[in-house]
N, C-alpha and C positions, 0 to 999 in steps of 0.2 A: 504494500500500500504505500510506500516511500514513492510512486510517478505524480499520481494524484496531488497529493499535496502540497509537491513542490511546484508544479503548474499552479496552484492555487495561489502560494504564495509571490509570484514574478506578476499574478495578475493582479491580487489584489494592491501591488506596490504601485502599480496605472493608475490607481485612483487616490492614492496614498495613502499610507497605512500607521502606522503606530507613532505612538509620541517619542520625540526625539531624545534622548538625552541628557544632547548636549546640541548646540548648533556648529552646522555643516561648515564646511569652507566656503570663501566669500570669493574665492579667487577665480578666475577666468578660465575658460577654453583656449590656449593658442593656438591661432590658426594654423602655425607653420609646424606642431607636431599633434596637433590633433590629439593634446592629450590634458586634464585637469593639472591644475597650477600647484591645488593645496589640496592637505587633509582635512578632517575634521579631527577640533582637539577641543574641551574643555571649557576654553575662554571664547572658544570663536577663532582665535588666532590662529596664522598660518606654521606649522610646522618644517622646519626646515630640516634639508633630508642630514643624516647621519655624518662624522667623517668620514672619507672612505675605506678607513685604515679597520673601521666595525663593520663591515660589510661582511657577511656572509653569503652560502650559494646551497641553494638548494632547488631540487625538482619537485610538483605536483599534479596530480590527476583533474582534471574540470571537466564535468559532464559537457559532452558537446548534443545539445539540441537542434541544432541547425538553424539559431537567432541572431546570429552575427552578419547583421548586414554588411555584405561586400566594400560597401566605402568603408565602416568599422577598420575592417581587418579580419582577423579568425581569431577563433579562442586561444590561439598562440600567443598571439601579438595584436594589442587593439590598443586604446585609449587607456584602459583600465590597469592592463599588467603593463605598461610603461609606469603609471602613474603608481602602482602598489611597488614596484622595485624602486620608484625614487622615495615614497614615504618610509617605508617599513623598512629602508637598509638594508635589507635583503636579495639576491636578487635569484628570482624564482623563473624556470621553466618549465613551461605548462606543457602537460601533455593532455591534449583532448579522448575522452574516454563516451563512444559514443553511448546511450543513451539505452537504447534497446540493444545495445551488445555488449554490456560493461561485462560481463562471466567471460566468453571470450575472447574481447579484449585484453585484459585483465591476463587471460592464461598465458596467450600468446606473448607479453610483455616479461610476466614472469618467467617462463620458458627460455625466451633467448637474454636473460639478463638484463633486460633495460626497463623495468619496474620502477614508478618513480619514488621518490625517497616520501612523500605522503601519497597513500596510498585510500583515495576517500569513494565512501557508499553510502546508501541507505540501507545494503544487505547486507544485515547484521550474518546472516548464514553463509555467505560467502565470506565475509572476512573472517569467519570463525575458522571456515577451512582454509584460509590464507594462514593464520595461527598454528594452524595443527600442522601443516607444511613447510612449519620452520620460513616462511618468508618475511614472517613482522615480530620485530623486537619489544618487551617490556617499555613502557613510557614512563614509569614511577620513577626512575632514578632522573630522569631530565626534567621532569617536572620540578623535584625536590632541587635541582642543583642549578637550573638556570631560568627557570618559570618566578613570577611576581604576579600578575596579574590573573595566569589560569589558575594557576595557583592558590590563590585566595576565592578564585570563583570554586572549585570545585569545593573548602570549605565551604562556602554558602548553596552548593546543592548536592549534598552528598546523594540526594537521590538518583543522581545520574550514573554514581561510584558501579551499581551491579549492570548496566549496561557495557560500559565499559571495560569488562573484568573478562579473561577468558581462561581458565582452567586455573583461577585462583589470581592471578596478574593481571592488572590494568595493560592491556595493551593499544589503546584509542582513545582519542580523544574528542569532546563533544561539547556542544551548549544546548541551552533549554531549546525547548521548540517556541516560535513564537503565540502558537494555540496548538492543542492538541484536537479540537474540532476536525473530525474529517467528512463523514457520509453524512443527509440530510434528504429529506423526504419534502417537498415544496407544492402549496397545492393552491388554486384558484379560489378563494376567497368567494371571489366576486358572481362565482357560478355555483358553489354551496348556499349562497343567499337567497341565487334568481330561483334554485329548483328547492328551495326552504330543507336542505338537506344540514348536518351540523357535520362539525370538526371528525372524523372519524379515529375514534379511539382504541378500535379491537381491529383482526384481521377480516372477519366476515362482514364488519362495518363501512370497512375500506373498498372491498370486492361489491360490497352495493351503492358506495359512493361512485366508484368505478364503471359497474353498468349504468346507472343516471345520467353520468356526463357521458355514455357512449346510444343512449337513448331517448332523451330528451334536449337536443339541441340546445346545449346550452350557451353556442352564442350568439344564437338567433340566427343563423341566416337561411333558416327554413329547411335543410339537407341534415340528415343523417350522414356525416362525414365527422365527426368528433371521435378520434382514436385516444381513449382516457388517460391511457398511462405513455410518458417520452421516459426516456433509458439514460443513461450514461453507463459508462463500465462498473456505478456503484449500484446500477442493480439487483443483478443476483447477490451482492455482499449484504445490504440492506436486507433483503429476505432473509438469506441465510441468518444474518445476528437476530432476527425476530424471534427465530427457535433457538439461538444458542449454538450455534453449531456452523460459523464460518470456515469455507472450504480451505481444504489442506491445513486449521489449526489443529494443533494439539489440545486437546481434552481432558480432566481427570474426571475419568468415570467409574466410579467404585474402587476409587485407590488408584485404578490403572492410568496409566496413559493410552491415549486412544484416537486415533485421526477422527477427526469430525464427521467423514462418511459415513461411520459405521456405528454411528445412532441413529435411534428412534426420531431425535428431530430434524437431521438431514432429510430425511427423508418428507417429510411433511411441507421442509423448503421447497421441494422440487418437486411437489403436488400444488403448490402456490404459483408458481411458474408456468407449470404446464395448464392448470386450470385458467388462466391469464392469458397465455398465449390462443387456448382452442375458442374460448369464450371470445376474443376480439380485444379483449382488454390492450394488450399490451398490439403494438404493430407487427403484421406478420414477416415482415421485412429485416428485422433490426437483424437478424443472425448474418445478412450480408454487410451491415453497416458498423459492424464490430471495431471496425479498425481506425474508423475518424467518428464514429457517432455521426457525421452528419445529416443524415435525416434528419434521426433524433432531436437535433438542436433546432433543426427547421421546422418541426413539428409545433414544439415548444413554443419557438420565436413568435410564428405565424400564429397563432391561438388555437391552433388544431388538437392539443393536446391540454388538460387541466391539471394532472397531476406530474412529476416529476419526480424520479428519481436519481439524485444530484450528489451535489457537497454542499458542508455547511457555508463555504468560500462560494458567497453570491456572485462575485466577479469570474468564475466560471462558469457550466454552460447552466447556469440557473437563471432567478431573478435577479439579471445584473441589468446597467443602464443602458444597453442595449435592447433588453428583452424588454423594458420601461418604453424606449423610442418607439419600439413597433408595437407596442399592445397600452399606449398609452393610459388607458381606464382601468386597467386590469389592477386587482387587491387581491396579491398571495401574501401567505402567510406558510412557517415553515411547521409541517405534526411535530405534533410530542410521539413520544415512540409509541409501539403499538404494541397489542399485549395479544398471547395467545394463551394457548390453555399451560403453555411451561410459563406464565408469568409476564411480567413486562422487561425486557432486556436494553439498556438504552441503547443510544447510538454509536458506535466506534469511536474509543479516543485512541490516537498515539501515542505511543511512545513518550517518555518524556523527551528523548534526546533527538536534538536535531541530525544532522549528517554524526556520521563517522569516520575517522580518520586513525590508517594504520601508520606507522614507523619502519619501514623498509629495513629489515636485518643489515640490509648494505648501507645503509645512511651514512656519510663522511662526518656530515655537520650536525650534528645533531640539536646543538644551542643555537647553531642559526634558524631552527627547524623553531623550537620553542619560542625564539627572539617574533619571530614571522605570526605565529599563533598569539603570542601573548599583545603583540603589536592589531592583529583583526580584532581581539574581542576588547581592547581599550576603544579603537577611535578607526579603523580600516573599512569597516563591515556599516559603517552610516553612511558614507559618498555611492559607498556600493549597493548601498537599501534608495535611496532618494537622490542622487545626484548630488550637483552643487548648486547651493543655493542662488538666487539672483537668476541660475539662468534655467535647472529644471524644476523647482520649486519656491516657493516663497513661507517664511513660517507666520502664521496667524494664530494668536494667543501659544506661542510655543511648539506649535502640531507643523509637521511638512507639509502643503496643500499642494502637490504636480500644478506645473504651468500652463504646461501645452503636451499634455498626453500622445500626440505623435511625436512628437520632438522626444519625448522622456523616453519613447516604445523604442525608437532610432536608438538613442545614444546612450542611453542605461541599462532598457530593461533585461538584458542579458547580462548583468555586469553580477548580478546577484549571485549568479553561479558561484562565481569567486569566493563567499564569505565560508568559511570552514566554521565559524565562531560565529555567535553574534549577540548579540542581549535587544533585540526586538522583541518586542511584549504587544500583540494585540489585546483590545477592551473593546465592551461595546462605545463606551463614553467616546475613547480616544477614534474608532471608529465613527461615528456620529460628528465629532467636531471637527473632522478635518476634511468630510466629502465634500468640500467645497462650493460654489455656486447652482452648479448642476444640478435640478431636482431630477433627473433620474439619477444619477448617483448619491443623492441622497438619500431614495428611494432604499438604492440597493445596499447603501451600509449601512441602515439603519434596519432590514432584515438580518444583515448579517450578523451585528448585535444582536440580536431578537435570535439570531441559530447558537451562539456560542453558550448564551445560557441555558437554553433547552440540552446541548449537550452534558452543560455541568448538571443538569438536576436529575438524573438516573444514571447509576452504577450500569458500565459494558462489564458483560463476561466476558475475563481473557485468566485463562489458567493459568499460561505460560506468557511471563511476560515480553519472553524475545524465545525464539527458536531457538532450540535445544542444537546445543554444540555437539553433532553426532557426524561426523565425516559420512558417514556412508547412507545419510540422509542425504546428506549436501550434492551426493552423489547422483542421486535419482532423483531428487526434487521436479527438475527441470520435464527430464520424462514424464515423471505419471504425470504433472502438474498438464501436460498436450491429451494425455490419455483421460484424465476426469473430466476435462471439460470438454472433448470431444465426448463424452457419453452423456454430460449431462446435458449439453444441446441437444443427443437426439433425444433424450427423453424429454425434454422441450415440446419438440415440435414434432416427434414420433407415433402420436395419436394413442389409442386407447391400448393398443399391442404391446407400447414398451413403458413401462408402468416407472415408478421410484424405489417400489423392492426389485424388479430387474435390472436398475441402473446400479443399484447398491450391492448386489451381486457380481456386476462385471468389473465394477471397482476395484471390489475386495478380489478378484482374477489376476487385475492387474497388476496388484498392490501386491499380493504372493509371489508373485510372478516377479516382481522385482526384487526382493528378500525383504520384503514388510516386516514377515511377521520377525527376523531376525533383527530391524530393526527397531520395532517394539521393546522389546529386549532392551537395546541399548538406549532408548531414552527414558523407559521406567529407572534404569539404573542411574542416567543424569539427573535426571528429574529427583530420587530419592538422595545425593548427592548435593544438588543445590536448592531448594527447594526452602530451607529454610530461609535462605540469600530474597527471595520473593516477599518479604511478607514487611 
């Protein structure tokens, strides 16, 4: 779930996002290097780069998305990593790690030796078998010997301490996430009122709120054309957490460890789905549209659709100020979670910890590694959240308000990548006061607020709070992970023949077939190993 969110995050910075800490740098673009003058520090004032004689050299990984517009440069070399090797005294070379192929990526580099000396993911499972493969070093002794400021931060959240820790040794290093908000359920207000329907609170309540708006025109324009439910990729996730049993988690069921398949409530997920899909509910189309959601968002956009399966990040393909422009009358509002006969389960949070970052056993520098890090989470990771002030923002009562949202998309909004660290803290409040002029985007962050506290007000079941460090999981993950969700599309769309106990049957085929149940095994034994470390 680490794509989702970090998309959430690059978009909700378009409209700007959290209260600043400190204010930005004051200083200019040059035109003759295309690159920001100053940092942000403290007082405002411009930080002047280091002697040279403190310089250190190190390499790092940056997700490449393919956002770097061509006059930029490339996620090698742009505006940004000129401008972080002249603040931070460091001087860093980027290597781009694409996106949907960081695993092998990632091998291939380690393989022929050129692995860069920070080593960063969102998968926690993959760096855990970077760990076991002897490619990433302990970080506790550089922390202690040349760290001040991470230093002190991870005093102040030691809750991060067991994310970071892998067979007893911190080997990574992390900061808070700036919400742990992710999936969110969004629904037409304004078409529960017209057909005198209310908020839907259970799942049977939903599936006739559902037929209503696929039956009752509800946006007048006289056609039964209204497809109830739009999709995004947190569809089936949203489902699945209704019963407790998101696909491919780990489980404690009666002591055991247990993949979320191979319960009673998986199953019931994927009688929710198919009963959705045959009924009309959902569009019969989306299993081709899997790959950009586009329909979906068109669906959505256009009013053809009233409920929404989203993120709680409006600035995605939700109720953002885009979907405001083209449906300008329209009153959504985001569900509370929904309850089924196992209970009410809320919505997914993450993680605490934002990215992770490994220490390359080969590393030279290591204190310039630390120097780099301890340098983003002071003052690096706010030019790189919001630009420089004057020219992509302006502050209003303290908050960053984006200037000119094409300009900031051009010349910032890929710069975020860059932040390994960072102490960005979303709120509703601080959300709310800084959407600027725009009532549709005031629109959309003032729902947003309205999602972040619906997620804090009910407990997510998650038993395990990060995948269990099991190599020979790590190893088939990827496989079955092609083979369940091809099964459970067809039992999707497979009609009354291929039922949710025969999809849970070829599962559990596939899952033997790979040495499941051999791995069962070894994560009841992780699991009873750390376990206490969870609580």
């Amino acid at each position: 779930m680490g794509k989702s969110l970090r998309r959430n995050a690059i978009l909700a910075v378009l409209l700007g996002t959290a209260l600043l800490a400190g204010a930005c740098s004051n200083g200019k673009v040059t035109s003759g290097d295309n690159a920001p003058q100053g940092a942000a520090s403290g007082n405002g004032t411009e930080q002047a780069a280091p002697p040279q004689e403190e310089r250190g050299s190190i390499s790092a990984s940056i997700y490449d998305r393919g956002r770097v517009p061509a006059e930029e440069g490339s996620y090698a070399d742009n505006r940004w990593t000129r401008w972080m090797n002249e603040q931070s005294g460091v001087d860093v070379k980027w290597t781009p790690i694409p996106r949907a192929q960081e695993f092998d990526k990632y091998n291939m580099l380690i393989a022929s030796g050129q692995a860069p000396d920070l080593i960063t993911s969102y998968d926690r499972n993959m760096l855990s078998r970077f760990v076991s493969q002897g490619v990433a070093q302990p970080v506790d002794e550089y922390i202690e010997k040349y760290s001040t400021s991470y230093k002190k931060y991870l005093e102040e959240h030691p809750e991060l301490k067991p994310y970071l820790t892998f067979d007893g040794k911190m080997y990574a290093v992390a900061s808070m996430r700036n919400t742990r908000a992710q999936t969110m359920i969004w629904i037409r207000q304004d078409w529960l009122d017209k057909l005198n329907l209310k908020m839907p609170a259970t799942v049977d309540e939903l599936l006739d709120v559902a037929r209503a708006f696929r039956d009752r025109d509800p946006d007048g324009n006289g056609e039964k054309d209204t497809i109830p439910i739009a999709m995004t990729l947190a569809y089936d996730r949203i489902v699945d957490d209704w019963f407790q049993a998101r696909s491919a988690e780990w489980m404690i069921e009666d002591g055991k460890a247990t993949q979320s398949f191979f319960t009673e409530r998986y199953k019931d997920s994927l009688a929710f789905q198919k009963l959705a899909y045959d009924e009309g509910l959902v569009d019969k189309e989306y299993v081709t549209d899997r790959k950009t959601w586009a329909r979906q968002k068109q669906l959505w956009l256009t009013g053809k659709s009233g409920i929404l399966f989203g993120f709680a990040n409006t600035t995605n393909e939700g109720p953002n100020a885009e979907f405001f422009k083209s449906q300008p009358n329209a009153v959504v509002k985001p569900v509370p979670p929904i309850a089924t006969k196992y209970g009410t389960n809320g919505y997914q949070k993450e993680a605490p910890n934002f990215l992770l970052t490994l220490f390359n056993k080969d590393m030279k520098d290591p204190k310039a590694a630390m120097k780099f890090i301890d340098w983003m989470l002071d003052s690096g990771w706010k030019p790189l959240t919001y630009g420089e002030e004057g020219i992509h923002y302006e502050l209003k009562n303290g908050i960053p308000v984006t200037k000119n949202p094409e300009k900031f998309a051009k010349e910032v909004s890929y710069a975020i990548e860059y932040r390994l660290v960072h102490q960005e803290q979303l709120s509703a409040e601080s959300l709310a006061a800084q959407a600027g002029d725009d009532p549709n985007q005031q629109k959309a962050m003032q729902l947003f607020g309205e999602a972040l506290a619906i997620v804090a007000q009910t407990a997510y079941r998650q038993d395990f709070p990060y995948p269990p460090s099991v190599p020979e999981y790590t190893d088939i993950a990827s496989q079955f992970k092609a083979k369940w969700e091809e099964i459970a599309t067809r039992t999707t769309i497979g009609g009354k023949s291929y039922t949710p106990d025969r999809a849970v049957a070829d599962i559990r085929k596939e899952w033997d077939a790979l040495g499941g149940k051999n791995i069962e095994a070894k994560v009841q034994q992780w699991y009873e190993q750390n376990k206490e470390s969870f609580k």
